[in-house]
Every structure is written in C-alpha cells, then in structure tokens.
C-alpha positions as CSV (number, residue, x, y, z in Angstrom):
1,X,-45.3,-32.5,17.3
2,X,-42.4,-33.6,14.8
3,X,-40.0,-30.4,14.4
4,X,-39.1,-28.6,11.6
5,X,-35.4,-28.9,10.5
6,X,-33.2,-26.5,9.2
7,X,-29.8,-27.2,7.8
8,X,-27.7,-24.6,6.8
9,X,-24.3,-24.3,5.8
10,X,-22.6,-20.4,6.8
11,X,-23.3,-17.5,8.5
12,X,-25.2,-15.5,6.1
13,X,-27.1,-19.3,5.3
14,X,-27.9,-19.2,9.0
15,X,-29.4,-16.0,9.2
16,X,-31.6,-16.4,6.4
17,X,-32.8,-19.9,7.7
18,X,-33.4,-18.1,11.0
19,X,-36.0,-15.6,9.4
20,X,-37.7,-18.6,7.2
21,X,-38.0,-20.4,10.7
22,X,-39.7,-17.4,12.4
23,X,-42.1,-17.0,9.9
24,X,-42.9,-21.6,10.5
25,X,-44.8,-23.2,13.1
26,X,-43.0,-24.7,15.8
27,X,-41.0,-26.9,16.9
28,X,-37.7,-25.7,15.0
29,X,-34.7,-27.4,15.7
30,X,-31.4,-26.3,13.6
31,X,-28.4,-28.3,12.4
32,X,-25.6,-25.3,11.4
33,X,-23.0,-26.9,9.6
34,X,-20.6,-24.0,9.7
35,X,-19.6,-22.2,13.2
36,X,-21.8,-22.1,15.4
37,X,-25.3,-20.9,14.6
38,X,-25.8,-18.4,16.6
39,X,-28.2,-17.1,14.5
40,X,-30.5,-19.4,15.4
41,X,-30.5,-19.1,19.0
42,X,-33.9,-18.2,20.2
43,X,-35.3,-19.2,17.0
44,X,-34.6,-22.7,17.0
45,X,-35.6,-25.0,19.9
46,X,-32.9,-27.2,19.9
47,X,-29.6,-26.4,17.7
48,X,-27.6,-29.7,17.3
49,X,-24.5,-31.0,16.3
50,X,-20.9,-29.8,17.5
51,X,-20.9,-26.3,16.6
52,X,-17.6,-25.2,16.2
53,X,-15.7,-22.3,14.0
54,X,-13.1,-23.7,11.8
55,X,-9.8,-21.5,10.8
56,X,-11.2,-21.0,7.3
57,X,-14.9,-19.7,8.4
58,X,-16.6,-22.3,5.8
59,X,-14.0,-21.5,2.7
60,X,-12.1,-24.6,3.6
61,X,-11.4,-25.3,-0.4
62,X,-10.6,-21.5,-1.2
63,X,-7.0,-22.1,-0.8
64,X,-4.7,-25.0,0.5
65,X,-3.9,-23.6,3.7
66,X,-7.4,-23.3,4.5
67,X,-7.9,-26.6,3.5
68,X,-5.1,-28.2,5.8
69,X,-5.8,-25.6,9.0
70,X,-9.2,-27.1,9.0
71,X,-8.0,-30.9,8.7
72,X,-5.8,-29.3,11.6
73,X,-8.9,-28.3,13.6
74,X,-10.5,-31.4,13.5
75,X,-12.5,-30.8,10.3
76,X,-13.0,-34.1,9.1
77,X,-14.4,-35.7,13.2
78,X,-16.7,-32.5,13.0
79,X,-18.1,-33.1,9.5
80,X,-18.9,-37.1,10.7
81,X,-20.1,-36.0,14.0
82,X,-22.9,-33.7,12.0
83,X,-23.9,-36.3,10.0
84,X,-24.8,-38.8,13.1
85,X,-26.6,-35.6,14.7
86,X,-28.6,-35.2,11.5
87,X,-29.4,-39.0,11.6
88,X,-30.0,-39.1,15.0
89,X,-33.0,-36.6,15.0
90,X,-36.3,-38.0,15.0
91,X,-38.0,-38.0,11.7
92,X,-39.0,-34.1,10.9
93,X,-42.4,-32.9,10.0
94,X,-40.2,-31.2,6.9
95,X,-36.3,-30.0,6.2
96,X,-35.7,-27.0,4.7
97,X,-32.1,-26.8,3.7
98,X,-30.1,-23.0,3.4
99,X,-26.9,-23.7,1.3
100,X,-25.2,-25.7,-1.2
101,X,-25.4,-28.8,-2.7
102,X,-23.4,-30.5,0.5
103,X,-26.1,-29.3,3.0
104,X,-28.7,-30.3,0.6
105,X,-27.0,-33.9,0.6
106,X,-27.3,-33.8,4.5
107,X,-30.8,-32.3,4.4
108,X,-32.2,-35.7,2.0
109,X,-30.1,-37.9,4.5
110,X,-31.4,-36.6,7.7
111,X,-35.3,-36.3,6.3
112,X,-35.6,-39.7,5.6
113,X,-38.2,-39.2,2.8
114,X,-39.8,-35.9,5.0
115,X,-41.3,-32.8,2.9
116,X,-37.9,-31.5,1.7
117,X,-36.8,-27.7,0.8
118,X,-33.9,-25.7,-0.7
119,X,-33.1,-22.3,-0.5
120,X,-30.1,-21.7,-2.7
121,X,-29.0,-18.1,-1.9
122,X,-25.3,-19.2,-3.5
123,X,-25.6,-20.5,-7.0
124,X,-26.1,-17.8,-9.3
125,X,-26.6,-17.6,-13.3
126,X,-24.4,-14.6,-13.8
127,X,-21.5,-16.5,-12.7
128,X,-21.1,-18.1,-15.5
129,X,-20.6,-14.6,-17.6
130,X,-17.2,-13.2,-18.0
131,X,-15.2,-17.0,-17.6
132,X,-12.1,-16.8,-18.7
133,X,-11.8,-19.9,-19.5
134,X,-13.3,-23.7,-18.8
135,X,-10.8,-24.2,-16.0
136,X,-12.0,-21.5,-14.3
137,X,-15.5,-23.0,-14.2
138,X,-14.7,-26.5,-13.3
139,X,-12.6,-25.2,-10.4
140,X,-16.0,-23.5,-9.2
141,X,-18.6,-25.3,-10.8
142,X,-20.5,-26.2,-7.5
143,X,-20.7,-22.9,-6.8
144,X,-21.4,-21.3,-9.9
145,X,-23.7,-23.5,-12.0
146,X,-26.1,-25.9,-10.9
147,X,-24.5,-29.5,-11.4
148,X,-25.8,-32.7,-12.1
149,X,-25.6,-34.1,-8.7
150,X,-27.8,-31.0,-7.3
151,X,-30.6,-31.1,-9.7
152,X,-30.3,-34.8,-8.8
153,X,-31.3,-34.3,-5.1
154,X,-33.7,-31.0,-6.4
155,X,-36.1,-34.2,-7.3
156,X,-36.3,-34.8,-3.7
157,X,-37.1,-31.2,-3.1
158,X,-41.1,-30.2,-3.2
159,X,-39.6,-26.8,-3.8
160,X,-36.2,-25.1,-5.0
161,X,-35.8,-21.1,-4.1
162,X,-33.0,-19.6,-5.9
163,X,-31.5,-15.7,-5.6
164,X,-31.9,-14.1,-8.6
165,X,-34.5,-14.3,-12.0
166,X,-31.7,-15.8,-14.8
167,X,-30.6,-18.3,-12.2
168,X,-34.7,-19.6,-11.8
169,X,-34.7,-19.9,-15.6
170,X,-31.4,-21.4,-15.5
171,X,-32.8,-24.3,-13.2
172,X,-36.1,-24.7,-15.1
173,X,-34.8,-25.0,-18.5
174,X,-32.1,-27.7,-16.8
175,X,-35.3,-29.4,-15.4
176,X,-35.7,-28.7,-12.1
177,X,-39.6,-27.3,-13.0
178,X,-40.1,-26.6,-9.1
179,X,-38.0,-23.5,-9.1
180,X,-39.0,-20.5,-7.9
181,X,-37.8,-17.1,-7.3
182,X,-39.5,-14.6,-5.4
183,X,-36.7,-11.9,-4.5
184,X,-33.1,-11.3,-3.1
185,X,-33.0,-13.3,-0.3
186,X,-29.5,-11.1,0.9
187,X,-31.9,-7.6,0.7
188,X,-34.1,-9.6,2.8
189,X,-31.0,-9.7,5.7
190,X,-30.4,-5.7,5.0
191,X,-31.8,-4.1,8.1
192,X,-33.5,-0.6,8.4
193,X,-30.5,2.2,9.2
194,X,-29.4,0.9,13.0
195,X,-28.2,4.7,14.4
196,X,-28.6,8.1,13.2
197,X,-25.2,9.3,11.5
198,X,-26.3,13.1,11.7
199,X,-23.6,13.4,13.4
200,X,-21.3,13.3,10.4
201,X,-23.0,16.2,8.8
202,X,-23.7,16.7,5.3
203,X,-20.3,15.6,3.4
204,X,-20.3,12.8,1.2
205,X,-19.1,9.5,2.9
206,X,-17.9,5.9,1.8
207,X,-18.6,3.1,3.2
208,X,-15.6,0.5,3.9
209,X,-16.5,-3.1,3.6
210,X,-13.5,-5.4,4.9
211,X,-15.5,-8.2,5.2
212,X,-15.4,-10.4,8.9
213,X,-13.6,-13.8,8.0
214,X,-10.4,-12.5,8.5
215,X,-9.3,-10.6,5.6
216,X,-9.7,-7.6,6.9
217,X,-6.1,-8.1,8.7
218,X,-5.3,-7.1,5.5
219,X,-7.8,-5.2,3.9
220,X,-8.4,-2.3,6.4
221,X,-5.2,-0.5,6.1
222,X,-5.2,-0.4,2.6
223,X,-8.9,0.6,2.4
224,X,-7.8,3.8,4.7
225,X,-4.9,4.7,3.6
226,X,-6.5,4.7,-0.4
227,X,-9.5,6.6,1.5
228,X,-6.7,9.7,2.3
229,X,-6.9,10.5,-1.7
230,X,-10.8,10.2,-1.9
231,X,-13.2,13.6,-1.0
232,X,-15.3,11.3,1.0
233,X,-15.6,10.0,5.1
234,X,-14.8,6.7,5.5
235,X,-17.4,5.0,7.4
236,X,-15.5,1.7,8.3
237,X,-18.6,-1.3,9.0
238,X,-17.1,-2.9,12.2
239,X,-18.9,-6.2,13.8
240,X,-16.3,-7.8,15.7
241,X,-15.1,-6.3,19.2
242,X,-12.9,-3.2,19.4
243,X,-9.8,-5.6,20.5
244,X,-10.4,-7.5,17.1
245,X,-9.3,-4.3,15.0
246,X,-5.6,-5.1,13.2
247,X,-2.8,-2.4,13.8
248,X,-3.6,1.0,12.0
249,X,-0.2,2.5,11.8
250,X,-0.5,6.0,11.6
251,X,-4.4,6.5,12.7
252,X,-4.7,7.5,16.3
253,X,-7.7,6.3,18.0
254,X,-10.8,7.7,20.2
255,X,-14.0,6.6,21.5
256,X,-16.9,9.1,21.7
257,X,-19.3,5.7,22.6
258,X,-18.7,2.3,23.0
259,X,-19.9,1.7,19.4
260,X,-18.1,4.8,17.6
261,X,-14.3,4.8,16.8
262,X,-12.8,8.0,15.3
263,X,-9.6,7.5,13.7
264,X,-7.2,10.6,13.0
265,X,-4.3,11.0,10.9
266,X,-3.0,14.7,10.0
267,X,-6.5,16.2,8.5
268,X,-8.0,13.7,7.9
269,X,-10.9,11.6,10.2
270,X,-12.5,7.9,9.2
271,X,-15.0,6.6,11.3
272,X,-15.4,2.6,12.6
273,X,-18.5,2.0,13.8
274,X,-20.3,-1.3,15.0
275,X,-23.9,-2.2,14.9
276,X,-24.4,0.4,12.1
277,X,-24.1,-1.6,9.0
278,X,-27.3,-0.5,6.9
279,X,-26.8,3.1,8.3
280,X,-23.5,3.3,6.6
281,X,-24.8,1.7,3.3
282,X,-27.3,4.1,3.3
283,X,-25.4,7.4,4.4
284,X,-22.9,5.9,1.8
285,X,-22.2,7.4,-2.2
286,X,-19.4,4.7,-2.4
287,X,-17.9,1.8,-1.3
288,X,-14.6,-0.3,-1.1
289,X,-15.1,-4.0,-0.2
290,X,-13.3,-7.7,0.3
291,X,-16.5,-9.0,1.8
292,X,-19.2,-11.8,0.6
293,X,-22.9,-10.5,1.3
294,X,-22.3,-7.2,2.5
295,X,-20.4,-6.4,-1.1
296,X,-23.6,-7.9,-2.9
297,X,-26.0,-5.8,-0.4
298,X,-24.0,-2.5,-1.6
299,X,-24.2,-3.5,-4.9
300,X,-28.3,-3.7,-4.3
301,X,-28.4,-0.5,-2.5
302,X,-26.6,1.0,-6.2
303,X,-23.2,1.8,-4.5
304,X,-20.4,1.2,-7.5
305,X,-17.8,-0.8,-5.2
306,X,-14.5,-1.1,-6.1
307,X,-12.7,-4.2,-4.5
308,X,-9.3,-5.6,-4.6
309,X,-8.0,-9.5,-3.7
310,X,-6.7,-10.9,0.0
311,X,-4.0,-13.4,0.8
312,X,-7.5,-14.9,2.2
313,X,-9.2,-16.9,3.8
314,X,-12.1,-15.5,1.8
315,X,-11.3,-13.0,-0.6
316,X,-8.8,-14.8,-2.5
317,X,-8.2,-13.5,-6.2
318,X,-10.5,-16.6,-7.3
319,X,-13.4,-15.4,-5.0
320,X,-13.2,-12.1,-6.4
321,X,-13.1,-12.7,-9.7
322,X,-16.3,-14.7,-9.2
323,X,-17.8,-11.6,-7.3
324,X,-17.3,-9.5,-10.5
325,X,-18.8,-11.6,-12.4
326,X,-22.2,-12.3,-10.1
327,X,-22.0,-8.1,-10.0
328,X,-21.1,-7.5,-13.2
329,X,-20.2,-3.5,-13.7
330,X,-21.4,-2.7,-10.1
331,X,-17.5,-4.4,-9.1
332,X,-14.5,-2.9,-10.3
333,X,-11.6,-5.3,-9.0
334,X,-8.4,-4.0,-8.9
335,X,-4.7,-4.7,-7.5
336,X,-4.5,-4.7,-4.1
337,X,-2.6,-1.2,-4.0
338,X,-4.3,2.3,-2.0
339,X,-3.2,4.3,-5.3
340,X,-5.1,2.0,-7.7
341,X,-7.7,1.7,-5.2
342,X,-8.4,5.6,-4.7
343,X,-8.0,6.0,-8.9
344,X,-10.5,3.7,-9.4
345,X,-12.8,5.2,-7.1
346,X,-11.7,9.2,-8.4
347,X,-12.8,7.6,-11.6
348,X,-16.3,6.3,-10.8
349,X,-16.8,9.8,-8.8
350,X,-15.9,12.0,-11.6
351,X,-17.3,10.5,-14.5
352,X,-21.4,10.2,-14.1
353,X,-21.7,7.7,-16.6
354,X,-19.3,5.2,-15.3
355,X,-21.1,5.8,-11.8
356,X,-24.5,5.5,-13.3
357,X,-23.6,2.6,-15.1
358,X,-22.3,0.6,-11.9
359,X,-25.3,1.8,-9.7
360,X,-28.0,0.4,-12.0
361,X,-25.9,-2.8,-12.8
362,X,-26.1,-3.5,-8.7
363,X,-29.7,-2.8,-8.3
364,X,-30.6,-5.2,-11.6
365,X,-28.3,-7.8,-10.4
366,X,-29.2,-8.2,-7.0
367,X,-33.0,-7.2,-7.9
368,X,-35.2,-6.6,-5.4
369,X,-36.2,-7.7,-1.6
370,X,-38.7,-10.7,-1.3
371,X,-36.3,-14.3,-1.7
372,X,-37.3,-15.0,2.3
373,X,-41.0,-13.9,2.5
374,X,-41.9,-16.0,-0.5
375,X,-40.0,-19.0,0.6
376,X,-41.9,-18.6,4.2
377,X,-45.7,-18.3,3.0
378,X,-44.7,-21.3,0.1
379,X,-43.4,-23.6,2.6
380,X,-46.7,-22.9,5.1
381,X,-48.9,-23.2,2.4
382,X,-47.5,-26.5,1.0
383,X,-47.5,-27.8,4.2
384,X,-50.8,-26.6,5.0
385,X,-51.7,-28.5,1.8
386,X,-50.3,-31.8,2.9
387,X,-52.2,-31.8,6.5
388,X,-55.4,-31.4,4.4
389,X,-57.8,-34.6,4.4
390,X,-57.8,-36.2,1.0
C-alpha cells in the first residue's frame, strides 16, 4: 500500500504531525526537515532524509550568527540531500505537510500531484496587530501573514488547517476557501499533569519557562534570581539532562529523585523538575518565559507571563516582540533585568485587574483544544471519500 507522508519542519511541527499520523492508516513514513524527528519514531514506518540538529535549532534566519553557524554545519548539503529524499520516495497515497510555507514547497514537490495537506500551526492573524512599523512586517512576513506564494501552493492543498479563528478568516477572505480551523493545535500537545506536586504543599508557585533551544544559558539565572523577590515557588520546566543545566551561581543543588532538583540559596528553594511540564502549568499562578510553544500553552492555560529577550538562538528581541503580539495582553515583555522582571510580575500579582485581564487574553487567543483531532477525522474522511467508487 502507498504510504502516507508527513513533512514537517521543527520540533513542535513534528509532534503534532506524529499525533495526526496515529490517528491515519498505515503505512506512515516521515520526512522531518528540522533535527531529527524523534517524534516520529514508532509512529512513522520509515523516517527519511539525514536527520541532523543544526546550531540554530530551525531559527537559522533569527540572527546572523545563526545563519552562518548553520552554513558552518553543513546546512545548505542537508537541505539538498532532503529534497532528493523527498523525491526519491515512491509516489504517496497523500502528504500532509506540518509547517511553513518551505515545507509546504517540499510537500507539493515530493507528492507529485498526491492528495495534498497543510497544517499551519505557525502563521497567525494576530501577528499582524501591534506592528510597529512596515519593516517590521516584511522582515517576518512569512511568518506572520499568509503571502502570495503560500496561498499559491494552498491551491494544491485539498485542505488548509490553521491555529486560531481570525487567522481562518484571514485565509478565506485572501481566497484560500478550503480553510479550516477546528481548535489549538499547541493545546492538543499539552499533556494531562505528568507527577503529582503535593509535595510542594499549598503555596502559590510559578512556573519558569526557559525554553530548550538554548536560550536558557541565559535565561535561567535571571528567571531565579528575579524569582527571590516574587511570594511564589519557582517550579523550573527542565527537559534536557541534569548535565545540560548552565551554572547557577549561588543555588546549591540536591536530588531527592532522578527527576527532581531542589535548588537552595539562603531561604529561599526553586524546584527543576523534568518530565513534569503540564503539572507545573497547572500547579502554576504565574509564569516567566523565553520559550516558543510552551509560552503560548501558558498563555492557554490563563497564566499572565511576563518574558524578556535572549542573545538567542531563539528568543531574540524580534521573536519576542512577535510573541506579544500573537498573545496580546497575556505577554508582558520587558528588559532582560531580575528587578524589572520580578516588578512586572509584583504588578500582575497585586493588581486583579491587570491579572484578570492577561488570563482571559491567553485563553481567547490561544482558544481552545481540537486543531489535531479535526485535522485527523478530515483527512480520513476525505480520503475515505476519494477511495469511494464513482
């Protein structure tokens, strides 16, 4: 039987192409285009191409040194050796693409005229709120509007599933009449709580996003150092391994399990913890952040979030002013400083309208679970369709 592909274009595009291709029939076979698609292992019968991580983690155009420490890597024999994998498949039963416009041009190239799909879980409407100016847009427009060239391939799509409500109205009233939105396709990802945090008793706690392409080198001391002026437990979300944490001056360290961390420092006690992401969102009243998804899952939750720019590779001061505009007054981005970055926080704590304000602003921006279940039983049911005797 010919295989279902699935091209997708980062981590978080992985992972939501892996639960669309659980919910297919089989054979899957995925083409990651970014890393290495692990997500797809046991999913995906065969995973092709060279998969290989690249110094910037995908961003390779958020800065220049990204841009030449992936040319470094060997960006530019990867890229050509994806496209001959994608042509080299046999022809697919159907593609179903997870990603930008590039992925999408590698998904019409490797279908060869196959049923074609489109998840779009980047593009959003809101972006374009809040520009400061043109430039601003043209420096992002790929990623913040839906261009020309995209709608162009969208009429090679039998179906284009977008992430939020204004950005499938957006898309319709540009043309592109097969665009449908059936929920947030990053709630979809947010697991049930992983552990139980009884442990931590009743206090109030925040939850400390520093994101996992490499800005929390940066990010993690500043997030606990502002967290020793805040009245909450920092609950710091930790996927990497233990040897990945950056120096914590100051902090001394202890390990009640493999996948708890306490961290002390005079009186006060912050908490790492790995494979306990939705627990901490959920045990959570706050949260600082310099991360991509897991900000816009906090903001869905209604956690206010209060983040701050990187020297990068991802959360450069251009990603995160394009944050606070997809999150509107969920995000308050300030300078990268722990006394700014605790005032802010003070502020959304003791005033309950600012609070109240930034928690329904996440939930209405992000809206509600359903993006990956309505792609899943639209796909089978078009395809289903097109099997059907005429």
């Amino acid at each position: 039987m010919k295989p279902i592909l699935f091209i997708s274009n980062g981590p978080t595009e992985d992972a939501i192409g892996a639960q669309v291709a659980r919910g297919l029939p089989s054979p899957i076979w995925a083409l990651p285009l970014v890393g290495q698609g692990k997500a797809y292992e046991g999913v995906a019968e065969r995973i092709l191409g060279p998969r290989k991580d690249m110094p910037s983690g995908g961003f390779l155009f958020g800065s220049l040194r990204n841009l030449v420490e992936d040319l470094k890597a060997g960006f530019l024999s990867m890229t050509l050796a994806q496209w001959r994998a994608a042509r080299a498949t046999p022809p697919p039963r159907a593609v179903v693409v997870v990603g930008d416009a590039y992925a999408l041009s590698v998904g019409v190239f490797a279908g060869r005229g196959a049923p074609l799909y489109h998840l779009n879980p980047l593009v959003s409407a809101h972006y374009l709120e809040g520009l400061s100016s043109p430039l601003e847009l043209l420096l992002d427009w790929g990623g913040s509007d839906f261009t020309p060239y995209e709608r162009l391939l969208h009429r090679r799509a039998r179906a284009v599933f977008v992430r939020d409500e204004k950005s499938q109205k957006r898309l319709q009233s540009l043309g592109v009449r097969h665009a449908y939105w059936y929920g947030s396709f990053a709630m979809d990802l947010l697991s049930p709580p992983e552990r139980d945090l009884a442990f931590l008793g009743p206090d109030p706690c925040l939850a400390l996003l520093p994101g996992t392409r490499g800005d929390e080198a940066f990010s993690l001391p500043l997030m606990l150092e502002a967290s020793r002026h805040l009245p909450l437990t920092p609950l710091v979300a930790w996927p990497k391994p233990w040897e990945a944490l950056p120096p914590l001056e100051g902090w001394a360290r202890a390990w009640p399990d493999g996948d708890t961390l306490r961290l002390t420092r005079g009186d006060r006690v912050a908490w790492v913890l790995r494979r306990a992401f939705s627990a901490i969102l959920h045990r959570s009243t706050l949260a600082l952040a310099t991360a991509g998804t897991a900000a816009e899952q906090a903001a869905g939750l209604g956690l206010p979030i209060v983040a701050f720019p990187t020297p990068g590779p991802q959360y450069t001061r251009a990603f995160a002013r394009r944050q606070k505009r997809l999150l509107g007054d969920a995000l308050h981005l300030v300078e990268a400083d722990p006394y700014r970055i605790a005032g802010q926080a003070l502020m959304l704590l003791k005033v309950p309208e600012l609070y109240q304000k930034a928690s329904q602003a996440g939930k209405a921006r992000i809206g509600p679970p359903g993006g990956i279940g309505g792609a899943i039983r639209h796909i089978r049911e078009d395809l289903e369709r097109a099997q059907e005797p005429s």
